[in-house]
C-alpha positions in Angstrom: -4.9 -46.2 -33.0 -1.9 -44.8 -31.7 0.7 -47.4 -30.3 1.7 -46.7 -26.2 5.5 -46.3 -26.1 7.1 -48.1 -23.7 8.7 -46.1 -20.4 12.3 -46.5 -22.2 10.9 -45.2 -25.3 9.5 -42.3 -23.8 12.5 -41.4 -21.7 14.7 -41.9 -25.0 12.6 -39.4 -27.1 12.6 -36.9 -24.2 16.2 -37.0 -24.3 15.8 -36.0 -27.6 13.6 -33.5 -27.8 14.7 -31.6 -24.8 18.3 -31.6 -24.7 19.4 -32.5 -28.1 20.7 -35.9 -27.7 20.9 -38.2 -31.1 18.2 -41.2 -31.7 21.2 -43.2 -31.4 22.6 -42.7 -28.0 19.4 -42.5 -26.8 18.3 -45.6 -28.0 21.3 -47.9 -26.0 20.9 -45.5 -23.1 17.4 -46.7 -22.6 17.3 -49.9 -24.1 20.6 -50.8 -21.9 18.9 -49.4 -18.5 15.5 -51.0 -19.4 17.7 -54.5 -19.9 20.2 -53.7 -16.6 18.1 -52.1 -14.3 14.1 -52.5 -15.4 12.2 -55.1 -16.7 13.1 -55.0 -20.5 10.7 -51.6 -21.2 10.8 -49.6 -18.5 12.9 -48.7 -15.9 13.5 -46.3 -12.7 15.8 -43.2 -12.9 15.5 -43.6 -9.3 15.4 -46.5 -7.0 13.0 -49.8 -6.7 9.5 -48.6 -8.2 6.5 -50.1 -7.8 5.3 -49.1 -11.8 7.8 -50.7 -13.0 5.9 -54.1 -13.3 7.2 -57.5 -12.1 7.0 -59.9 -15.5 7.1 -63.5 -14.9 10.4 -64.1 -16.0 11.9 -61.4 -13.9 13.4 -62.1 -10.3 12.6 -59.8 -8.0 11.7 -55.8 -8.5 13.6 -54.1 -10.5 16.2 -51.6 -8.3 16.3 -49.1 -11.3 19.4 -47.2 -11.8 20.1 -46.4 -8.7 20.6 -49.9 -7.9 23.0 -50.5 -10.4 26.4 -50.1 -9.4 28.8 -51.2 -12.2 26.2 -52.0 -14.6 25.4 -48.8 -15.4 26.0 -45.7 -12.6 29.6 -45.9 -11.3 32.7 -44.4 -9.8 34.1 -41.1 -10.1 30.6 -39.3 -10.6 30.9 -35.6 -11.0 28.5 -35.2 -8.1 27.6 -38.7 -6.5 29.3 -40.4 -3.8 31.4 -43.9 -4.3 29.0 -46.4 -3.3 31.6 -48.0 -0.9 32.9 -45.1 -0.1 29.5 -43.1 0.9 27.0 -46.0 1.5 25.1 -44.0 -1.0 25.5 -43.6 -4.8 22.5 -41.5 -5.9 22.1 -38.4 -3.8 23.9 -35.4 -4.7 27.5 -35.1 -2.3 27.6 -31.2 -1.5 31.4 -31.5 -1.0 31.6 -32.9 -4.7 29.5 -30.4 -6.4 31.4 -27.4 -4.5 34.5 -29.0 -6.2 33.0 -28.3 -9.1 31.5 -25.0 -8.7 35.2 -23.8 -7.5 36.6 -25.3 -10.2 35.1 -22.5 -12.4 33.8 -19.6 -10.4 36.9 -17.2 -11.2 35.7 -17.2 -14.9 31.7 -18.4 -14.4 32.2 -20.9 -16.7 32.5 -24.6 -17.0 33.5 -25.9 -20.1 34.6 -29.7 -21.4 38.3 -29.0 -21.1 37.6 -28.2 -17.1 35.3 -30.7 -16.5 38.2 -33.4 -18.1 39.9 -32.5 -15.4 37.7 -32.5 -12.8 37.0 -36.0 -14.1 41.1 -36.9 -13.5 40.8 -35.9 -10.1 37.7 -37.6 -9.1 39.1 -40.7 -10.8 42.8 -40.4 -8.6 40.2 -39.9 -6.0 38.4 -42.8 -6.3 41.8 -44.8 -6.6 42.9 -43.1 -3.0 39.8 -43.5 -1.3 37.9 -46.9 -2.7 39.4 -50.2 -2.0 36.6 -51.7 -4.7 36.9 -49.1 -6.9 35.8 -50.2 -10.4 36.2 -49.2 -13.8 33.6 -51.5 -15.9 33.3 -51.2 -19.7 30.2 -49.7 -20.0 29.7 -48.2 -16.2 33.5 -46.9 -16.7 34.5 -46.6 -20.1 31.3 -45.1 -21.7 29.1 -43.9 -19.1 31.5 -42.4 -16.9 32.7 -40.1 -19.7 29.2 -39.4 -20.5 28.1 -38.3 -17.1 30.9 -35.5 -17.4 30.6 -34.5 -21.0 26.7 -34.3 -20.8 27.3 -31.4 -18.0 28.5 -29.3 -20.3 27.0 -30.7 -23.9 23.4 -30.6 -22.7 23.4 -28.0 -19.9 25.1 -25.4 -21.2 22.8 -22.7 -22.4 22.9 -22.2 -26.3 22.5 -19.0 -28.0 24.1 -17.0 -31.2 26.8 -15.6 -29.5 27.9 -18.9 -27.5 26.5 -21.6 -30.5 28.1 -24.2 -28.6 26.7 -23.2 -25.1 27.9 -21.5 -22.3 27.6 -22.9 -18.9 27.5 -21.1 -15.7 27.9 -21.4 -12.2 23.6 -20.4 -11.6 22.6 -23.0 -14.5 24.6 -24.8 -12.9 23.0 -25.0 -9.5 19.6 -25.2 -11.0 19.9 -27.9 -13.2 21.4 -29.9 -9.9 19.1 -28.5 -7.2 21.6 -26.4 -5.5 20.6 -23.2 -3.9 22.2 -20.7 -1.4 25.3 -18.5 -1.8 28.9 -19.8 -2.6 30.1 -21.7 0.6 27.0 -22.8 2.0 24.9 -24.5 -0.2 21.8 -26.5 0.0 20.9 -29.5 -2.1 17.2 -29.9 -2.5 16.6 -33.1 -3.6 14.1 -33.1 -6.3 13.7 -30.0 -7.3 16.6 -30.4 -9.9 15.4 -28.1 -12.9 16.1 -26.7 -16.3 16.8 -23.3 -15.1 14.4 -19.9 -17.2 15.8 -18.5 -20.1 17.4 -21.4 -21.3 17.9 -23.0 -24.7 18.9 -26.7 -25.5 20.9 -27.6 -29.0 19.7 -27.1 -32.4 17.9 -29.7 -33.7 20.4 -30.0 -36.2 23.0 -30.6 -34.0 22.0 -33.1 -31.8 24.7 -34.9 -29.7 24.8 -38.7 -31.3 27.2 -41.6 -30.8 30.0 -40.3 -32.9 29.7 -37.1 -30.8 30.6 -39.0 -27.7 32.9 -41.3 -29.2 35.2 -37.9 -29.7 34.7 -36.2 -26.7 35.8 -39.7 -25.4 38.5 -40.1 -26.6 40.0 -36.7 -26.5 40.0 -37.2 -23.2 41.7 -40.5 -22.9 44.5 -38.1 -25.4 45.0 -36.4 -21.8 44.6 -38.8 -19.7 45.0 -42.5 -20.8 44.0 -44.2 -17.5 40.4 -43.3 -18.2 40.4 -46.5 -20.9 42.0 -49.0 -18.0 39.2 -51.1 -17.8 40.2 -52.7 -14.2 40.6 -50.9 -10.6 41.4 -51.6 -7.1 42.2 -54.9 -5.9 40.3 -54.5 -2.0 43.0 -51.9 -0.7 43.1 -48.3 -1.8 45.8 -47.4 -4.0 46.0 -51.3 -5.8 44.7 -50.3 -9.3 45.3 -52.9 -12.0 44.3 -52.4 -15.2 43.9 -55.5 -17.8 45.9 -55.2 -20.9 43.1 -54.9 -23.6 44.9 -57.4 -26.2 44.8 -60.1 -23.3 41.3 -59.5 -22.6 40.4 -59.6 -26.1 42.8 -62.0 -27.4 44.0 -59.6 -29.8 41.0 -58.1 -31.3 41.9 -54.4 -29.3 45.2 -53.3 -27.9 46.4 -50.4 -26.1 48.3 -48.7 -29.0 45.2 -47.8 -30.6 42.4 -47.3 -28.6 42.4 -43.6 -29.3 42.6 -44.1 -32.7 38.9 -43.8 -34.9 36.4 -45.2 -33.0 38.5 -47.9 -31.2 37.7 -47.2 -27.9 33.8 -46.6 -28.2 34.4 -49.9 -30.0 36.2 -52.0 -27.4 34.3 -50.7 -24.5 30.5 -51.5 -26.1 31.8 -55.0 -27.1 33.3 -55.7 -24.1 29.9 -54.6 -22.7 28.2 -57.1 -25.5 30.3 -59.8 -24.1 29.7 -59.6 -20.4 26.0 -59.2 -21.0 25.4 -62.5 -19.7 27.2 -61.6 -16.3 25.4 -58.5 -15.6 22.1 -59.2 -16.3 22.9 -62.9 -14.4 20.1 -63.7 -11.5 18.0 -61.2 -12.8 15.9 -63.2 -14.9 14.8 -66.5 -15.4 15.5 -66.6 -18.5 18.3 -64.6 -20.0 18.2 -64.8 -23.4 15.0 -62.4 -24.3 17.3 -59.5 -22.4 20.4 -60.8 -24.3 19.1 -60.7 -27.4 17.2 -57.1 -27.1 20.1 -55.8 -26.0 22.5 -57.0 -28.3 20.7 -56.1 -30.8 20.5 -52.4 -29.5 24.3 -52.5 -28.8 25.2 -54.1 -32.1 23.5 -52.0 -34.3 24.8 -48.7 -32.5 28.4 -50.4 -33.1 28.1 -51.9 -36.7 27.1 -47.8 -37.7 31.2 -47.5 -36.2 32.8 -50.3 -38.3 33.9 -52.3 -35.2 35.7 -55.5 -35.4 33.8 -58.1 -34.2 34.3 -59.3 -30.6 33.2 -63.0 -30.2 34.8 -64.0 -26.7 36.7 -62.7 -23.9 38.8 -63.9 -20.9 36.1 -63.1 -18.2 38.5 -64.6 -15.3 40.5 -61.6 -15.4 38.0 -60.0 -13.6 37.6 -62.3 -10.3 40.4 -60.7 -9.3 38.2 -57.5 -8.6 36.1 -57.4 -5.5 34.4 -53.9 -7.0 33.3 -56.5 -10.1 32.7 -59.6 -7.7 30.2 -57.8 -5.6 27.2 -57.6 -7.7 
């Protein structure tokens, strides 16, 4: 008899198979939403659903991961409105995405090194604009770098020529639901698609954990803000980032988060540690979700060699109303 995967599973191997992405990520990508935003096996990609089933140790439906602001979507999308900027964190900002689409019509292309900088200028943006801006460990520090690296890792159509993939501005569009002509777009929610003719990465190459971890960190290299776990303190403009050997008394420091796998490292125990606190009035009782997910989230970082992470100075962060307002 064959054994029915689980929703998180099944959204895990999809990633996979489709667009290339390693067991690895895969894995905490699901395991972490189904934990954060589902009911410890399945979860919404969208909003509140009603298949997602109510266990009895779970308070409340599920909000899926469009309910999770700063547990697992956050600021500075490449597309997506600030949630307290927009009211709205999940549909597709037309302003944003033409941003974008400028940002690499003169040559049709949009590659990582232009879509690092996009990511600098939505993340000044957010500072300018968003007085509870945000920058969480795993929201900020790994899935924020994700959202902009998986444009152009899994999007970006592969072929012998461009082995690496080549995105342009009509894959683009299709893959976010954009139609019309330059200037006057139209987003047509749902109908987001992998465009014809296209071809994902070889299954030799698929995109894992280590994969990430560099495309990371060369763009903290550019831009070091992007590891300042922190953000504004209720008024535009009021950043403060918390000094990573304070918060970890000592275990990671500034000086070498770009160094190996260091910032992966710091970010995903971080995330370990505040577990409890994310996941808090969610479930009756936390510790089934604590445990699946530290195991999912320990085992992707013991593959790394990360120090171990046993406590952190969680006070630091009352001092963010972006954090404060779960």
């Amino acid at each position: 008899m064959l054994k029915k995967l689980s929703r998180s599973k099944r959204w895990s191997l999809t990633y996979c198979k489709v667009f290339g992405m390693g067991v690895d990520l895969s894995t905490v990508l699901a395991v972490y939403g189904a934990a954060v935003d589902g009911n410890l096996v399945s979860w919404s990609i969208g909003g509140p659903d009603s298949r997602v089933s109510i266990p009895l140790n779970l308070l409340g439906q599920p909000q899926g991961i469009s309910g999770s602001h700063n547990k697992y979507e956050g600021d500075a999308s490449p597309t997506r409105g600030d949630l307290y900027v927009t009211g709205n964190d999940y549909d597709l900002v037309l302003s944003r995405f033409q941003d974008l689409y400028d940002a690499g019509k003169a040559k049709d292309e949009y590659d990582l090194q232009l879509l690092t900088d996009q990511r600098h200028e939505k993340f000044q943006e957010s500072v300018h604009t968003n007085p509870y801006f945000f920058n969480a460990p795993f929201a900020g520090v790994i899935a924020q770098p994700a959202a902009w690296a998986f444009i152009y890792r899994f999007m970006a159509n592969k072929s012998s020529e461009y082995p690496s993939g080549r995105l342009d501005g009509e894959v683009l569009k299709s893959f976010y639901g954009v139609t019309g002509e330059d200037g006057s777009f139209v987003y047509n929610r749902g109908h987001e698609r992998i465009p014809d003719n296209w071809y994902t990465r070889n299954v030799i190459d698929a995109y894992t954990i280590p994969y990430l971890n560099l495309d990371t960190t060369n763009m903290l290299l550019q831009h070091p803000e992007f590891a300042s776990i922190g953000g504004n303190t209720g008024t535009v403009d009021s950043f403060v980032g918390l000094d990573p050997n304070d918060l970890t008394g000592g275990v990671f420091n500034a000086a070498t988060l770009a160094e190996n796998n260091n910032l992966f490292c710091y970010a995903m125990q971080l995330t370990i540690q505040g577990v409890p606190d994310i996941i808090s009035g969610l479930f009756t009782d936390t510790n089934a979700a604590v445990d699946k997910l530290g195991s999912a989230l320990n085992s992707a970082t013991n593959s790394l060699g990360c120090p171990k992470l046993n406590n952190i100075d969680k006070d630091q962060f009352k001092q963010y109303p972006g954090y404060t307002q779960k």
